[in-house]
BAGU-12685 format. One record per atom (N, C-alpha, C): atom name; x, y, z; residue number from 1. Coordinates in Angstrom, 3 decimals. Layout:
BAGU-12685
CA, X, Y, Z, NUM
...
END
This chain:
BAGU-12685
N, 11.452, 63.883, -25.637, 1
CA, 12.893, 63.666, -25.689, 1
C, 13.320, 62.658, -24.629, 1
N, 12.809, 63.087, -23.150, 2
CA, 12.930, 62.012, -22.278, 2
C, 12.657, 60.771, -22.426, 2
N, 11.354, 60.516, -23.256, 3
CA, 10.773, 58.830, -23.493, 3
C, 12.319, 58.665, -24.822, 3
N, 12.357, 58.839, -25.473, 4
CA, 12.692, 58.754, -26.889, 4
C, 14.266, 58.189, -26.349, 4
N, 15.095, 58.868, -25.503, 5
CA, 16.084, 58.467, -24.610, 5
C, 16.607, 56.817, -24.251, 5
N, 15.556, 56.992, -23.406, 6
CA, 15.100, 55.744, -22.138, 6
C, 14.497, 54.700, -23.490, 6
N, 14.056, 55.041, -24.156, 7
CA, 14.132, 53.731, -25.427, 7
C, 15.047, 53.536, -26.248, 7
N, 16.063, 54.712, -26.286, 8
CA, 17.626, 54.326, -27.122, 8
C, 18.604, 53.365, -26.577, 8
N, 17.930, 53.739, -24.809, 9
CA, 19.195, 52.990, -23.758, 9
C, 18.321, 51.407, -23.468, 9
N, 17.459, 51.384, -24.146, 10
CA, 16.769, 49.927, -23.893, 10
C, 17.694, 49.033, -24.710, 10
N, 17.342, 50.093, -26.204, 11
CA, 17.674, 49.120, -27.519, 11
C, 19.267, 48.752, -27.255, 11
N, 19.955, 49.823, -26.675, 12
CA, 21.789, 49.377, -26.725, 12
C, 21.581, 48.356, -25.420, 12
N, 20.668, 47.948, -24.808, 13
CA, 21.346, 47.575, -23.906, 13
C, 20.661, 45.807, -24.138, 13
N, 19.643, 45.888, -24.809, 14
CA, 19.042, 44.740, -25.666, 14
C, 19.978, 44.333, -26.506, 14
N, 20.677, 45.122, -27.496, 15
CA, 21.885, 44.997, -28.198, 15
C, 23.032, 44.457, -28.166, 15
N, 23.149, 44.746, -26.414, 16
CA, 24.781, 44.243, -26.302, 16
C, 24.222, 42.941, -25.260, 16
N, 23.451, 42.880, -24.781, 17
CA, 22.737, 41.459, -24.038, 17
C, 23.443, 40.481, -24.866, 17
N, 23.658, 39.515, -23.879, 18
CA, 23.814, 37.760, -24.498, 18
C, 22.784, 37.330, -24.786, 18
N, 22.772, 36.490, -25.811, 19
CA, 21.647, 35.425, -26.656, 19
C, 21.021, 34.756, -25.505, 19
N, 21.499, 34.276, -24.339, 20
CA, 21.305, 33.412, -23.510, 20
C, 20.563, 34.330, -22.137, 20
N, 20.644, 35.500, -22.393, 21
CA, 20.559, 35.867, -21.119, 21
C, 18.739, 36.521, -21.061, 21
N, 18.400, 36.821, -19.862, 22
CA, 17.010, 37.076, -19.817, 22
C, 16.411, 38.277, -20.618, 22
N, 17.327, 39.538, -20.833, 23
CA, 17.348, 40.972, -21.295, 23
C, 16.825, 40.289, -22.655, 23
N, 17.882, 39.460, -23.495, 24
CA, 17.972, 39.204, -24.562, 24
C, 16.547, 38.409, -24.755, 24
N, 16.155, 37.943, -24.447, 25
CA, 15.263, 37.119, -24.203, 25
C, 13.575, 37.787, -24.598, 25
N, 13.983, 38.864, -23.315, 26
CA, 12.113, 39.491, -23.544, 26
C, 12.194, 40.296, -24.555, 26
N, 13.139, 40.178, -25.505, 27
CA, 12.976, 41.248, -26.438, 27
C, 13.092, 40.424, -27.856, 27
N, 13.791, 39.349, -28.012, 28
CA, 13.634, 38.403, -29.080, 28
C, 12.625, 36.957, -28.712, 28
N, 11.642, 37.166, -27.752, 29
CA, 10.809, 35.918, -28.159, 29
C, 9.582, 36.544, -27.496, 29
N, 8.400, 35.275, -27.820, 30
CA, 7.399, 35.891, -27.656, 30
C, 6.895, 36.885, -26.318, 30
N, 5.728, 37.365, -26.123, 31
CA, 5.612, 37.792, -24.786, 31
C, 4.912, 36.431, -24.206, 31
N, 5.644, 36.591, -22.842, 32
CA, 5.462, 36.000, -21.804, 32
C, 6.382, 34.507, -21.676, 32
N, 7.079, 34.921, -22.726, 33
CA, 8.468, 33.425, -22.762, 33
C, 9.144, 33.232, -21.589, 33
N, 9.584, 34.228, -20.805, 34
CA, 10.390, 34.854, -19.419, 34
C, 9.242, 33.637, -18.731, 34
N, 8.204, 33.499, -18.499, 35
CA, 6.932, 32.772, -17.424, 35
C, 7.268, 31.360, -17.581, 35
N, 7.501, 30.690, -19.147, 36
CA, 7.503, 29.538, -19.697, 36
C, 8.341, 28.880, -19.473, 36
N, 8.968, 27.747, -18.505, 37
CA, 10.294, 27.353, -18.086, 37
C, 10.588, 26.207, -19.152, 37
N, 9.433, 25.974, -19.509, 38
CA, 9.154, 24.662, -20.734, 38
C, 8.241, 23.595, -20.088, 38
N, 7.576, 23.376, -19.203, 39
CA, 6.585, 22.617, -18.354, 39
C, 5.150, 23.433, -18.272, 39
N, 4.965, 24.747, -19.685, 40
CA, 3.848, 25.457, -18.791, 40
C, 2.572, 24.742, -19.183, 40
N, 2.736, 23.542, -20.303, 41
CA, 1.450, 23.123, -20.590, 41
C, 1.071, 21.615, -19.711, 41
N, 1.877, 21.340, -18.754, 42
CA, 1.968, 20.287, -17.739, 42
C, 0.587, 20.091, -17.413, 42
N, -0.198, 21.070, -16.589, 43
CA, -1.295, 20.999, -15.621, 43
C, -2.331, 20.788, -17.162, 43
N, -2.342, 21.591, -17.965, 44
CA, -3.200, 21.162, -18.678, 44
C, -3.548, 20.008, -19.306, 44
N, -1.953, 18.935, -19.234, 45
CA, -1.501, 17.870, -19.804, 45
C, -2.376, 16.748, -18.559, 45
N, -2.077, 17.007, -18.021, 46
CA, -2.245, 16.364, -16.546, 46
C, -3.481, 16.087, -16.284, 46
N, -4.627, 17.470, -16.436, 47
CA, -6.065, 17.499, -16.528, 47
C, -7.136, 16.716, -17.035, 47
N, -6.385, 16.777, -18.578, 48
CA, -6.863, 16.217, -19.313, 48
C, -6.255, 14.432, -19.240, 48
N, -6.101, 14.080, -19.021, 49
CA, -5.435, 12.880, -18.698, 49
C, -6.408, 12.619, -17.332, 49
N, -6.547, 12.785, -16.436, 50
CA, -7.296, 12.727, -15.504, 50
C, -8.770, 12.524, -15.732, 50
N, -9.203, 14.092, -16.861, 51
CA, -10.824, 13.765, -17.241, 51
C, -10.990, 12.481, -18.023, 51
N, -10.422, 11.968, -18.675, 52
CA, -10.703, 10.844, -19.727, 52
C, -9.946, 9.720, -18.712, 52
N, -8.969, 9.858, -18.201, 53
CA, -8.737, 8.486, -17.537, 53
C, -8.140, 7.402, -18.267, 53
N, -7.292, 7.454, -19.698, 54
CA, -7.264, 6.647, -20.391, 54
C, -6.221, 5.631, -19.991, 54
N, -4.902, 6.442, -19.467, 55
CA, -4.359, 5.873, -18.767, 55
C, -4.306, 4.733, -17.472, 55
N, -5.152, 5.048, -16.641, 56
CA, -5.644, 4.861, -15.683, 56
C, -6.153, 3.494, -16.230, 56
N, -7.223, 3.565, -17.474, 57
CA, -8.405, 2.288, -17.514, 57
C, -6.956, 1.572, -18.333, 57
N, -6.169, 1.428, -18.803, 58
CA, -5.478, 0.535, -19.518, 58
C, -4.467, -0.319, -18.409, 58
N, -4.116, 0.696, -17.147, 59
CA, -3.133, 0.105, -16.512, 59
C, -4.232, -0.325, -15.397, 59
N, -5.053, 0.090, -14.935, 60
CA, -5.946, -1.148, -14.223, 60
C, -6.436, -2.087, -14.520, 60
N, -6.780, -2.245, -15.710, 61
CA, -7.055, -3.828, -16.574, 61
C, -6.192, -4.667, -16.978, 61
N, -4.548, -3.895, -17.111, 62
CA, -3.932, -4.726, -17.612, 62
C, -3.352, -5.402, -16.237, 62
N, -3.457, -4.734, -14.934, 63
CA, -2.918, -5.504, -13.853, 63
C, -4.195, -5.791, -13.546, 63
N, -5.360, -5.959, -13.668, 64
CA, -6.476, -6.992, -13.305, 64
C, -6.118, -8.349, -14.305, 64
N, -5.824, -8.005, -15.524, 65
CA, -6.117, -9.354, -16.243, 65
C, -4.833, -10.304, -15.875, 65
N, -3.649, -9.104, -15.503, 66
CA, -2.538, -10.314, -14.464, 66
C, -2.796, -11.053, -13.552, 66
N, -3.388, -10.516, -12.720, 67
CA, -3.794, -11.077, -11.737, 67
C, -4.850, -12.092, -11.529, 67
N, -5.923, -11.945, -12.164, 68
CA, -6.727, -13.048, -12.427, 68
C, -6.536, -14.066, -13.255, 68
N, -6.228, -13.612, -14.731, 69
CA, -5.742, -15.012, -15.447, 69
C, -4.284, -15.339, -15.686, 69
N, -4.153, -16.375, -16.126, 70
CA, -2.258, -16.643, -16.293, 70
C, -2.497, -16.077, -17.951, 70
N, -1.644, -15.347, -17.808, 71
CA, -1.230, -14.199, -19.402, 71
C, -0.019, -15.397, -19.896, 71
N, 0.295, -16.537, -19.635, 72
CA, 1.396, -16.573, -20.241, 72
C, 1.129, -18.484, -20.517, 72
N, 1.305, -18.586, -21.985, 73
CA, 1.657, -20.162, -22.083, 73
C, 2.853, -20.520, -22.910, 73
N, 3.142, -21.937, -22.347, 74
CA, 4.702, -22.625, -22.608, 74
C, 4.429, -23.409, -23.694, 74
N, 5.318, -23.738, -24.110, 75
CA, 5.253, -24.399, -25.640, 75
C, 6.454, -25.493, -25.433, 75
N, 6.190, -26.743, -26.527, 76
CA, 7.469, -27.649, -26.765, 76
C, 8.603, -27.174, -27.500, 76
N, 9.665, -27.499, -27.727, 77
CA, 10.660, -27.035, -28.254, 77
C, 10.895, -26.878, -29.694, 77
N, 11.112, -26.070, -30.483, 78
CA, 10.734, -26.006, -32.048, 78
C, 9.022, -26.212, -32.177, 78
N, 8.382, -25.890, -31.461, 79
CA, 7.179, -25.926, -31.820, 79
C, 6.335, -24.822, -31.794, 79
N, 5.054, -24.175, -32.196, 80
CA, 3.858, -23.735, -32.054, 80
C, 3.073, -24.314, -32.126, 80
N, 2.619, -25.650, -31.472, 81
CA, 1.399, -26.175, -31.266, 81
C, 1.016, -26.332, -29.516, 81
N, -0.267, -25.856, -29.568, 82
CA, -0.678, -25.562, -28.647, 82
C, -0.970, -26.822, -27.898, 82
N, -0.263, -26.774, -27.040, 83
CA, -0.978, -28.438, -25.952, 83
C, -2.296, -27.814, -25.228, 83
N, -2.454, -29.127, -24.363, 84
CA, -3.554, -29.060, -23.617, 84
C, -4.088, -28.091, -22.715, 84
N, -2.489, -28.261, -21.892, 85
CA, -2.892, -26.799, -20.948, 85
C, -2.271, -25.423, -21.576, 85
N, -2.359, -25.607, -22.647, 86
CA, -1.995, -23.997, -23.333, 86
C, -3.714, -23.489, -23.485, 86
N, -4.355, -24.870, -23.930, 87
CA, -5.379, -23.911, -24.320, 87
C, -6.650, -24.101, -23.307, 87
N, -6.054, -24.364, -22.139, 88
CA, -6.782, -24.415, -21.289, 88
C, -7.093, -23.178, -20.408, 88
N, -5.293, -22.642, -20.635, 89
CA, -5.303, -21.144, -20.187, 89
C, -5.668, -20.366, -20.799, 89
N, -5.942, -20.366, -22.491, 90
CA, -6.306, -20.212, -23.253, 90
C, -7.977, -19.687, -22.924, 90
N, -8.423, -20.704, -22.935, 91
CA, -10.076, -20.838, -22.743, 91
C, -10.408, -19.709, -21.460, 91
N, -9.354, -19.505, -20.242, 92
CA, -9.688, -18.817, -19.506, 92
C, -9.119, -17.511, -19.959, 92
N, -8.568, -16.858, -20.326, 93
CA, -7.974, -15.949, -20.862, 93
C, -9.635, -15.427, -21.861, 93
N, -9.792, -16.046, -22.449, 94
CA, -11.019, -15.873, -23.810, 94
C, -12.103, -15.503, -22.632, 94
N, -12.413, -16.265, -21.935, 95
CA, -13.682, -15.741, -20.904, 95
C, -13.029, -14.460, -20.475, 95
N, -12.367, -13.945, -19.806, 96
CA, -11.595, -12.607, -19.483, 96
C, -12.192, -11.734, -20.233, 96
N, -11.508, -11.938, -21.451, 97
CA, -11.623, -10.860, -22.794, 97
C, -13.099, -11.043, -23.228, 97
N, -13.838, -11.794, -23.088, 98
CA, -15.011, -11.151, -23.186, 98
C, -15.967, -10.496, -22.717, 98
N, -15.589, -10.652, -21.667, 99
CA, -16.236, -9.176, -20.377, 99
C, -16.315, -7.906, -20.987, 99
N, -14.810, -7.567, -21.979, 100
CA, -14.308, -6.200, -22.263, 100
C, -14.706, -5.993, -23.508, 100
N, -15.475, -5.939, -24.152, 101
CA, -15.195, -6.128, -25.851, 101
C, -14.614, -4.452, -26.237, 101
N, -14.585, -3.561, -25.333, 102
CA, -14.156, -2.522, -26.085, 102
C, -12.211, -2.800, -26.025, 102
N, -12.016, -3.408, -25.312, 103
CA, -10.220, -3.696, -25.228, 103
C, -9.532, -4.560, -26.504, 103
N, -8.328, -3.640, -26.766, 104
CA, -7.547, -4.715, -27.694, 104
C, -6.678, -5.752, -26.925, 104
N, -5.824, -6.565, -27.338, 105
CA, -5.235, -7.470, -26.433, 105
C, -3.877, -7.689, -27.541, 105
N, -2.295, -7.793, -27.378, 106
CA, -1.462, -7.700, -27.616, 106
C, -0.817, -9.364, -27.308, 106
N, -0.222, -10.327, -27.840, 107
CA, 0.608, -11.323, -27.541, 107
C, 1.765, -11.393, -28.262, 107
N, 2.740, -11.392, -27.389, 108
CA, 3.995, -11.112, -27.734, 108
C, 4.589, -12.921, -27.642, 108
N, 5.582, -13.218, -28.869, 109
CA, 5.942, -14.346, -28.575, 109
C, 7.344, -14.332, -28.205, 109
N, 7.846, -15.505, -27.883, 110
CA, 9.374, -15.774, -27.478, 110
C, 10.052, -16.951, -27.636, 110
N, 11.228, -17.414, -27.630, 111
CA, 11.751, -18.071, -27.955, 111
C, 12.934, -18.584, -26.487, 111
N, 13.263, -19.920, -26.707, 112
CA, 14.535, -20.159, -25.722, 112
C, 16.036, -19.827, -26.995, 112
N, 17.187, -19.808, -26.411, 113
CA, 18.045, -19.584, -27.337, 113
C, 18.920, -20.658, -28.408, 113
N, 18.031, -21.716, -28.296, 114
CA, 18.738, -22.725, -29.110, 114
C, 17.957, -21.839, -30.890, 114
N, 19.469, -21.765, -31.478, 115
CA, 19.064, -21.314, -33.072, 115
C, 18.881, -20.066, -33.200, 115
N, 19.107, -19.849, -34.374, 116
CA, 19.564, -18.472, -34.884, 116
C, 18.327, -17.574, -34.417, 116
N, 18.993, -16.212, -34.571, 117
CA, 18.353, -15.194, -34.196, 117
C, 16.679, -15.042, -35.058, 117
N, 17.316, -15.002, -36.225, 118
CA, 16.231, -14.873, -37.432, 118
C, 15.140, -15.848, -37.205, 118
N, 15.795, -17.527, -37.176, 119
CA, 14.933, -18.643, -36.914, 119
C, 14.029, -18.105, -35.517, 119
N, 14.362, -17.840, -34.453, 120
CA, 13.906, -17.568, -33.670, 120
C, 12.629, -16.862, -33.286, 120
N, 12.785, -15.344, -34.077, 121
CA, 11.723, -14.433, -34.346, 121
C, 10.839, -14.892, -35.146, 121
N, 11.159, -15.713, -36.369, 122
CA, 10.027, -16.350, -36.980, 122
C, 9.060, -17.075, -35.732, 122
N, 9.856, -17.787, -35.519, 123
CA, 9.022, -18.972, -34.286, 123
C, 8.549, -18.456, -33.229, 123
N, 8.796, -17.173, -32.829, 124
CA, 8.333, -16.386, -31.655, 124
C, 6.923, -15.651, -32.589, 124
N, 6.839, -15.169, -33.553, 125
CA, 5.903, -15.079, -34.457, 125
C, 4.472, -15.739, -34.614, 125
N, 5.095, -17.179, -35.006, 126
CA, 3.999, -18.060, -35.220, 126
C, 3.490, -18.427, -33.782, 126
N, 4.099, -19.054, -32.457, 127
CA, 3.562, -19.167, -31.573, 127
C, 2.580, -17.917, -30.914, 127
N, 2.989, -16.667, -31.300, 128
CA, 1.933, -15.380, -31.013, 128
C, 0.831, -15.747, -32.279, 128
N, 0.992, -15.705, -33.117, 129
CA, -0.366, -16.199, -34.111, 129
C, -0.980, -17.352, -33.797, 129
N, -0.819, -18.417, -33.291, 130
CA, -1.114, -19.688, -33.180, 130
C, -1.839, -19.263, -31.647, 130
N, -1.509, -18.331, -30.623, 131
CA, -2.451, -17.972, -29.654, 131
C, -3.452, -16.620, -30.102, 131
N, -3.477, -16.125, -31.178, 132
CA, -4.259, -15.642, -31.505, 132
C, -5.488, -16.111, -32.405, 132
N, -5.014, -17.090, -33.168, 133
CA, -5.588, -18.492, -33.423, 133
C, -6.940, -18.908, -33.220, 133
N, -6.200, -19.305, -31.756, 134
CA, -7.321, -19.926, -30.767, 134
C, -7.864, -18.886, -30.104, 134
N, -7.145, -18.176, -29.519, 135
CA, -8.476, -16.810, -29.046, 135
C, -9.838, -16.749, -29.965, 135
N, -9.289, -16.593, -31.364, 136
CA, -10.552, -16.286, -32.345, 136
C, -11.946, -17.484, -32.301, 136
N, -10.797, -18.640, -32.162, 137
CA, -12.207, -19.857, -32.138, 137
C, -13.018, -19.828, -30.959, 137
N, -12.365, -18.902, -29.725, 138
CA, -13.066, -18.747, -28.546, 138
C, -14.132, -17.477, -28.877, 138
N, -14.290, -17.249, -30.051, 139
CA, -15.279, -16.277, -30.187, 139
C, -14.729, -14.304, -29.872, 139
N, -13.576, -14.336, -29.911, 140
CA, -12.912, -13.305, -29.790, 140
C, -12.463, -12.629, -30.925, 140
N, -12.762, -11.106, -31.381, 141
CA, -12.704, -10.457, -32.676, 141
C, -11.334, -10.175, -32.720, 141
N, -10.844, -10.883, -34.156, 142
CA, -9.333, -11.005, -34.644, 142
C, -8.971, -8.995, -34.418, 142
N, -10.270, -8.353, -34.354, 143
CA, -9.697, -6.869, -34.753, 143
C, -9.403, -6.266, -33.378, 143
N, -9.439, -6.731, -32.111, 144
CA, -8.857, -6.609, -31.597, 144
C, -7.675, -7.612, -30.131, 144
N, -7.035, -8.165, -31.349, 145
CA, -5.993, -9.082, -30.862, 145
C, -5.049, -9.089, -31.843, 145
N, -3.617, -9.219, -31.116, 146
CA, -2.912, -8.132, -31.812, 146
C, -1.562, -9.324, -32.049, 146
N, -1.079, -10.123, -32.814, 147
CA, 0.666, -10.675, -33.131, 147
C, 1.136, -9.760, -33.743, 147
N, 2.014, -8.893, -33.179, 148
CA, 2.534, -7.717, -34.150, 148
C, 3.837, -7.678, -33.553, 148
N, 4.235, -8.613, -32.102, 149
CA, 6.010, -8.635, -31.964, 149
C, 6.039, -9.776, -31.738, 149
N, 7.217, -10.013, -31.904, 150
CA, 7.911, -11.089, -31.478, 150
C, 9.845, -10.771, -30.372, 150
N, 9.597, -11.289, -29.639, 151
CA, 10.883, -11.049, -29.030, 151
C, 12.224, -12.046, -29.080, 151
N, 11.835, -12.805, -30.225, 152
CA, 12.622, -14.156, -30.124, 152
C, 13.522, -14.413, -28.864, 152
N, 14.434, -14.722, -28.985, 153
CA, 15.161, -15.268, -27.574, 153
C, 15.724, -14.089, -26.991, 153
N, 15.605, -12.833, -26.936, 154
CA, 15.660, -11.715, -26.781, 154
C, 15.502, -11.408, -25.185, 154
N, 14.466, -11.489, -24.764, 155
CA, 14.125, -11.868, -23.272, 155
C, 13.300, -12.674, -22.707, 155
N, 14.740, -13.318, -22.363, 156
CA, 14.834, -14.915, -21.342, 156
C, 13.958, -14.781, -19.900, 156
N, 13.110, -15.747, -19.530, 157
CA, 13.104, -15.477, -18.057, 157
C, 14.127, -16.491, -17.625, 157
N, 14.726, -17.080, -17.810, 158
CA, 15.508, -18.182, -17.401, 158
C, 16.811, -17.917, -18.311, 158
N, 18.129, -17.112, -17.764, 159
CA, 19.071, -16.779, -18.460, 159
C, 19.876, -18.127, -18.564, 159
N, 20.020, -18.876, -20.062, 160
CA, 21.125, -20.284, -20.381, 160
C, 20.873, -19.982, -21.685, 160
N, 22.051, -20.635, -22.417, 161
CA, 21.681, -21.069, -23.862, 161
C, 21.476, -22.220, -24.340, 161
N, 21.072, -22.836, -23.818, 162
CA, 20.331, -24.001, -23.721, 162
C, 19.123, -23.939, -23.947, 162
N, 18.339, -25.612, -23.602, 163
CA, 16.803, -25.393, -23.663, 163
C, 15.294, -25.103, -22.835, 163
N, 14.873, -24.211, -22.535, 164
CA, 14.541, -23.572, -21.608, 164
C, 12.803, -23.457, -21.842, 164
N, 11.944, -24.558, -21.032, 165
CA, 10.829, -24.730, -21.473, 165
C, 10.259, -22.916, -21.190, 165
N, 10.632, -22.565, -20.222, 166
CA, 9.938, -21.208, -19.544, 166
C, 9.837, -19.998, -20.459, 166
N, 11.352, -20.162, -21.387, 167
CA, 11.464, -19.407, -22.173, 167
C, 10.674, -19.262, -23.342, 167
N, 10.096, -20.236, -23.812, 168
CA, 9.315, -20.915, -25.094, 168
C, 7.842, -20.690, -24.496, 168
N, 7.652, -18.986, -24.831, 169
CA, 6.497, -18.775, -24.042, 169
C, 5.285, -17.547, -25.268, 169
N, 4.265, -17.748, -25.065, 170
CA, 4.072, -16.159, -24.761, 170
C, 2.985, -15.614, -24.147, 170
N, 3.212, -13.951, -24.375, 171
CA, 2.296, -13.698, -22.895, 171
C, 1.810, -12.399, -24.196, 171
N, 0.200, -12.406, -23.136, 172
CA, -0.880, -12.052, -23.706, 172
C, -0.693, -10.535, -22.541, 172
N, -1.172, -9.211, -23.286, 173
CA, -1.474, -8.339, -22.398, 173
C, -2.570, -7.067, -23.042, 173
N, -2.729, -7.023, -22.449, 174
CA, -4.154, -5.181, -22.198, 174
C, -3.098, -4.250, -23.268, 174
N, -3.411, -4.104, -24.833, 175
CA, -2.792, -3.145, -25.017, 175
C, -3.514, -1.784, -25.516, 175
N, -4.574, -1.881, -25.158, 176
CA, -5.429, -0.632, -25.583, 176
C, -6.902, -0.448, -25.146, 176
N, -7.468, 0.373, -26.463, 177
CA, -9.039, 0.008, -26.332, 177
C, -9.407, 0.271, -28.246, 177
N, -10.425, -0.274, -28.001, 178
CA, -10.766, -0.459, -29.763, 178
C, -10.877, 1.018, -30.306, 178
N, -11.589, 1.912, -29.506, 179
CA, -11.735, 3.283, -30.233, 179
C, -11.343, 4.286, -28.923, 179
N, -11.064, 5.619, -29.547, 180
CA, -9.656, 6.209, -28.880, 180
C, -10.531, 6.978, -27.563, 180
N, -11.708, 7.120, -27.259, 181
CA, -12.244, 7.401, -25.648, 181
C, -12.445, 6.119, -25.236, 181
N, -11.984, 5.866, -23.946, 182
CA, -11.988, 4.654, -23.194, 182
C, -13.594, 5.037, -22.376, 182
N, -14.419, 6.146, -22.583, 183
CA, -15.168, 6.545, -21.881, 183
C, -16.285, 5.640, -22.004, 183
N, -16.213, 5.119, -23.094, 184
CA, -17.470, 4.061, -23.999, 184
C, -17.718, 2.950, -22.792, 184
N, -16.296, 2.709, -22.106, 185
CA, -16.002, 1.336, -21.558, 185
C, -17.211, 1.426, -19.784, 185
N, -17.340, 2.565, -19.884, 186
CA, -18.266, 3.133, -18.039, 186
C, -19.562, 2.370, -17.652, 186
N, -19.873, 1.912, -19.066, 187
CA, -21.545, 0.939, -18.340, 187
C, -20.817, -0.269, -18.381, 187
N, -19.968, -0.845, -19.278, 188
CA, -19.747, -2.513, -19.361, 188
C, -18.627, -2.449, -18.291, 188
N, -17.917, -1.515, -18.007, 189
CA, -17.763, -1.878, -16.930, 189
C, -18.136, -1.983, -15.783, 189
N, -18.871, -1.367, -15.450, 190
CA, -20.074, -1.260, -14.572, 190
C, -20.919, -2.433, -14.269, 190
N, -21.296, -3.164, -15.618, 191
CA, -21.931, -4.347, -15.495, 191
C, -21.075, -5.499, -15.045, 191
N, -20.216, -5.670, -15.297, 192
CA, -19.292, -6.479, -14.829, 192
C, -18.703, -6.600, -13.422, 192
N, -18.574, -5.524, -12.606, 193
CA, -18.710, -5.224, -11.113, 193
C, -19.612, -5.446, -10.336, 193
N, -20.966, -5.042, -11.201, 194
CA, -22.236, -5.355, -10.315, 194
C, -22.547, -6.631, -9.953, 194
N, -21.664, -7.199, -11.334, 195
CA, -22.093, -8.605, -11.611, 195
C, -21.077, -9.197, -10.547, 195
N, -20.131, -8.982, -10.054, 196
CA, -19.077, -9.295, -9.096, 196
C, -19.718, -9.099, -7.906, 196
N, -20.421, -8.220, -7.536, 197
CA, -20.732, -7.428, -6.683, 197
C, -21.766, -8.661, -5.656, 197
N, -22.772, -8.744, -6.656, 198
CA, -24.077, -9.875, -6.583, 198
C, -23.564, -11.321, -6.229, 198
N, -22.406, -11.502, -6.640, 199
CA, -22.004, -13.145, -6.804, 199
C, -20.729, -12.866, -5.341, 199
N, -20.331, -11.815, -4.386, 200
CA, -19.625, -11.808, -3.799, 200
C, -20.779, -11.653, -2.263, 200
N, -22.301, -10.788, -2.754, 201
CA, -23.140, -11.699, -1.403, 201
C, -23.702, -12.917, -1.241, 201
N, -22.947, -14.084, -1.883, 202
CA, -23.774, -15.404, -1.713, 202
C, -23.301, -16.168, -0.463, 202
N, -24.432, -16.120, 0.664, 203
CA, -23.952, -16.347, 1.953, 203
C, -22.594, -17.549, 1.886, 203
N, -21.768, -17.672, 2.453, 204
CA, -20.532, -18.580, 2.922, 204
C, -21.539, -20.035, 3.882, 204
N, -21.375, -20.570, 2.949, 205
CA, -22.321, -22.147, 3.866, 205
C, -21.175, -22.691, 5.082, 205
N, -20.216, -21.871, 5.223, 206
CA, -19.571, -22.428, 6.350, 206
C, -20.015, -21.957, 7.803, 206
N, -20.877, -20.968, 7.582, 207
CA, -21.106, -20.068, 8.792, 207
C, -22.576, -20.668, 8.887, 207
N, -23.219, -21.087, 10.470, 208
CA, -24.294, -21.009, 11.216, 208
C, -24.998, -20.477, 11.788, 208
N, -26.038, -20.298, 11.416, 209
CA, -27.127, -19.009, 12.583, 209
C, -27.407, -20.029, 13.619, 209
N, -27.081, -19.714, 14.672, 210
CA, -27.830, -20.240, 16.221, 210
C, -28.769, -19.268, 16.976, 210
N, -30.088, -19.912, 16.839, 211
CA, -30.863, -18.894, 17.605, 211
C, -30.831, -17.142, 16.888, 211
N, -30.821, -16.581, 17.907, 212
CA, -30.834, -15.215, 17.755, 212
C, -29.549, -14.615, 18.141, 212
N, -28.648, -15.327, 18.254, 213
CA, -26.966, -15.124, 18.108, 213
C, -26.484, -14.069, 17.102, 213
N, -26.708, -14.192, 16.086, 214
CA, -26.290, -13.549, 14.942, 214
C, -27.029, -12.602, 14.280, 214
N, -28.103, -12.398, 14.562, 215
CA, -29.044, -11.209, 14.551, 215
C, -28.557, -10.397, 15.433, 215
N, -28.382, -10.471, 16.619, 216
CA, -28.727, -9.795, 17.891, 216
C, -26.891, -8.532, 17.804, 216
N, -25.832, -9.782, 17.283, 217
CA, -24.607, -9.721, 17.648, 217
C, -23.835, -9.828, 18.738, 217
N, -24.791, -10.991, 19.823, 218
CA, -24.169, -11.166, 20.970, 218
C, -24.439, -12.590, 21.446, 218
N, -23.347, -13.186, 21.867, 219
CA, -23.243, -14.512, 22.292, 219
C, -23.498, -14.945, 23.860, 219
N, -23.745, -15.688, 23.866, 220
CA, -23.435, -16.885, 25.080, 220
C, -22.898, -17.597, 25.709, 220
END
């Protein structure tokens, strides 16, 4: 009679609870909802992101390949033809990307704002195809190089509406990897460091051994 009670005064009091409130709560959702603030699968999120690293290998390559090559070439006005030093940066860009063959590569084109919007995106279009183009003749697999935006005059680095060589650009970037573990990438990259590694002890011909000076580590 006593238990039977103390569970009548649960249910009225579950009953008259607000929808919102905690009472209401452990009794209309699952067990252990009260624990769940909505972040409880975070650490596991987090973990796993950590073991694979995928993150990690996309945003360190894509600020290595900034930094080493120029991601970005200028174009003439109404044009997609590639000048000289387009594909000069070009050619270095292609040596880059072949270090990586497991990486895709993304080129986004752009436009300055002379002419319509529409005209624009077309032409921001073709100048991203026309550097994907030439990537390919550099021996680079069309399957992973990517014209799939265009930003037409959309974003300026040089805000006018006018004609704006800087603007009449586009830029090449790290947008992936060919298959969905980046884990594949651990020996070639590897080889590619070592290979850095080897070519960063080639003595400096500016420096002189005198005597036993530089063995010893003490001068005269």
């Amino acid at each position: 009679m006593k238990h039977t009670t103390t569970f009548l005064a649960l249910l009225a009091l579950a009953g008259c609870a607000a929808p919102g409130s905690d009472v209401y709560r452990s009794y209309h959702s699952e067990a252990g909802a009260l624990v769940d603030t909505g972040s409880f699968g975070n650490a596991t999120m987090q973990n796993q992101h950590a073991m694979t690293n995928e993150g990690a290998y996309v945003y360190n390559l894509s600020h290595r390949f900034a930094n080493e090559v120029a991601t970005t070439v200028n174009f003439a006005f109404n044009s997609a033809q590639l000048d000289a030093g387009a594909r000069d940066t070009l050619r270095e860009q292609a040596h880059w990307i072949r270090q990586f063959p497991e990486v895709r590569f993304r080129v986004y084109g752009h436009t300055d704002k002379v002419g319509s919007h529409g005209y624009n995106k077309a032409l921001g279009m073709a100048r991203a195809r026309a550097v994907v183009a030439y990537l390919a003749s550099q021996g680079i697999s069309t399957s992973r190089l990517e014209a799939v935006a265009s930003f037409g005059e959309t974003q300026p680095l040089i805000v006018t509406e006018g004609r704006e060589r800087r603007n009449r650009r586009t830029v090449t970037e790290v947008s992936g990897f060919v298959r969905s573990n980046p884990i594949i990438m651990d020996g070639k990259y590897a080889e590619v460091v070592y290979r850095e590694y080897i070519k960063s002890a080639v003595s400096d011909a500016r420096w002189t051994v005198v005597g036993d000076a530089a063995s010893s580590g003490s001068s005269e």
